[in-house]
N, C-alpha and C positions, 0 to 999 in steps of 0.2 A: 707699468708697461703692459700693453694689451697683450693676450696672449694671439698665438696663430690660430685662424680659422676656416674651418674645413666648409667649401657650398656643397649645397646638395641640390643639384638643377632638377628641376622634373616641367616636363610640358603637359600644360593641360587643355584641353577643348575649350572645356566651363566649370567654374569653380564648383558644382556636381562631384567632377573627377578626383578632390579627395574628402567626401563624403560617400557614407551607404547610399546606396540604392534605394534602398528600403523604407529609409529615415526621412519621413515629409515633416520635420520639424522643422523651426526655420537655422540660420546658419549657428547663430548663438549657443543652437543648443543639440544639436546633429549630433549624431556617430561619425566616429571617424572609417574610411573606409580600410578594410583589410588589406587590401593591394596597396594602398598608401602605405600602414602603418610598416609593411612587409617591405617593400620598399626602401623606407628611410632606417630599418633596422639593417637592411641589407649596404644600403651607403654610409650607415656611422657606422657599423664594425669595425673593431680595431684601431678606433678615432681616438685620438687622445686630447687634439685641438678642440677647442669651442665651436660649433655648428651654425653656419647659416642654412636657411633652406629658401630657395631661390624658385619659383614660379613663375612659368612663363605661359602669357594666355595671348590671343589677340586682340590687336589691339580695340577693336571695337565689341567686345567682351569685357571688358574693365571695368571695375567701378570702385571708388576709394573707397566709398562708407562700406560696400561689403567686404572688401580687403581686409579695412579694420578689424571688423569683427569675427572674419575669419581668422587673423592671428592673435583675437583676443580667444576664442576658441581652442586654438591650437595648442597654445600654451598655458589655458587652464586643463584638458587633458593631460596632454604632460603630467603638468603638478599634481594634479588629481591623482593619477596612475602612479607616481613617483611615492605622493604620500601615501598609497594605501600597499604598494610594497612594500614601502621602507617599516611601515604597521606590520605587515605581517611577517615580513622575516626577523625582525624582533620577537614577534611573538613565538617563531618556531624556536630562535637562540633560546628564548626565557624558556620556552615549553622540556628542551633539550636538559637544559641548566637545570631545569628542577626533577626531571627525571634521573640526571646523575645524581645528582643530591642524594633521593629516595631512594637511589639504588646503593649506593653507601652507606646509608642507613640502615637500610635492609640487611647487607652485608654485616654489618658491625652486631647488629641484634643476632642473625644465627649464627656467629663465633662467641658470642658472649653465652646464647642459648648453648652451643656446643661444648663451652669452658665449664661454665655453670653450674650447669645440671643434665651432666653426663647422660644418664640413665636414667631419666623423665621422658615418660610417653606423653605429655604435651610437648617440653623441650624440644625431643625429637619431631614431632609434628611440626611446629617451629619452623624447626630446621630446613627441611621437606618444602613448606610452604615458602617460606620466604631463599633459600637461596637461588631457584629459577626465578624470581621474581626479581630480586636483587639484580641477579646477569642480565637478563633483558631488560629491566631499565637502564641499568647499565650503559652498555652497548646500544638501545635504545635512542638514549641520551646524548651519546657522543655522535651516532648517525645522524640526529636530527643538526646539531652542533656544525658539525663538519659539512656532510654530503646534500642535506637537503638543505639546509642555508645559501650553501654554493652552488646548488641549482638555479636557487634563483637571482643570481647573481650576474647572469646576462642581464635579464630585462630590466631588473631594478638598475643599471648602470645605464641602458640603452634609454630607462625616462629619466634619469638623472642627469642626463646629457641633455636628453632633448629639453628639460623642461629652460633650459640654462640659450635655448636655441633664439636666433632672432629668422624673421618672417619675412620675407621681401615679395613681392609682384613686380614683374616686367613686361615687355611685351615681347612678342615673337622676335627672332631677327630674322 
């Protein structure tokens, strides 16, 4: 069964209006524009449905073979943006993950150093050094885990959506 899905209408002049300004590359290979992206972050919030995004130009404006490649564009963004968050917030879990690890370790070493060898001036140094270092990877660890993972956890949802999106052109009404 198909799921529900959500349009996202926007009018545009000329298909210019959702690339840069800036960007004289041709369309294949353009930036996308930040009022655009701003935009359809701003119309999928909260979306749970699958996304269309619906463009509407005049009609004497139009033209298929660019259309095409504009929504071959659009949704290699997407996927691009999509893969390289889904890349890096992995890497922040992993980074988190192994900071707790090392920070358990660390713990484990100066109670063993603390059990040990009571009254050893390295023991004790040990101790000193690695249990601040312990906590703050620690806590480190789980920050990254927790809070900055789910930081990024809007945008990586918002190209995760869009990359899933279909393209359409019409004309004015």
């Amino acid at each position: 069964m198909d799921k529900e899905r959500y349009e996202i209408r926007m009018q545009l002049e000329k298909y210019n209006d959702i690339f840069s300004d800036f960007d004289s590359r041709p369309y294949s290979e353009k930036a996308l524009s930040d009022d655009f992206l701003a935009e359809a972050k701003k119309a999928s919030f909260d979306r749970l449905e699958e996304i269309d995004i619906l463009f509407f130009l005049p009609k004497t404006k139009r033209d298929t073979k660019i259309e095409l490649i504009i929504k071959k564009r659009l949704l290699a963004h997407f996927k691009h943006h999509h893969f390289i968050l889904q890349k890096e917030n992995k890497g922040i879990v992993r980074m988190g993950v192994l900071f707790l690890i090392v920070g358990v370790i660390l713990m484990l070493l100066a109670t063993y150093f603390l059990f040990q060898y009571e009254h050893n001036i390295l023991a004790s140094f040990g101790i000193i050094l690695f249990e601040p270092a312990s906590w703050f990877l620690f806590w480190e660890g789980l920050n990254l885990i927790i809070f900055t993972s789910k930081n990024k956890k809007p945008e990586l949802d918002f190209y995760e959506k869009m990359s899933r999106t279909r393209v359409f052109f019409d004309t004015q009404k």
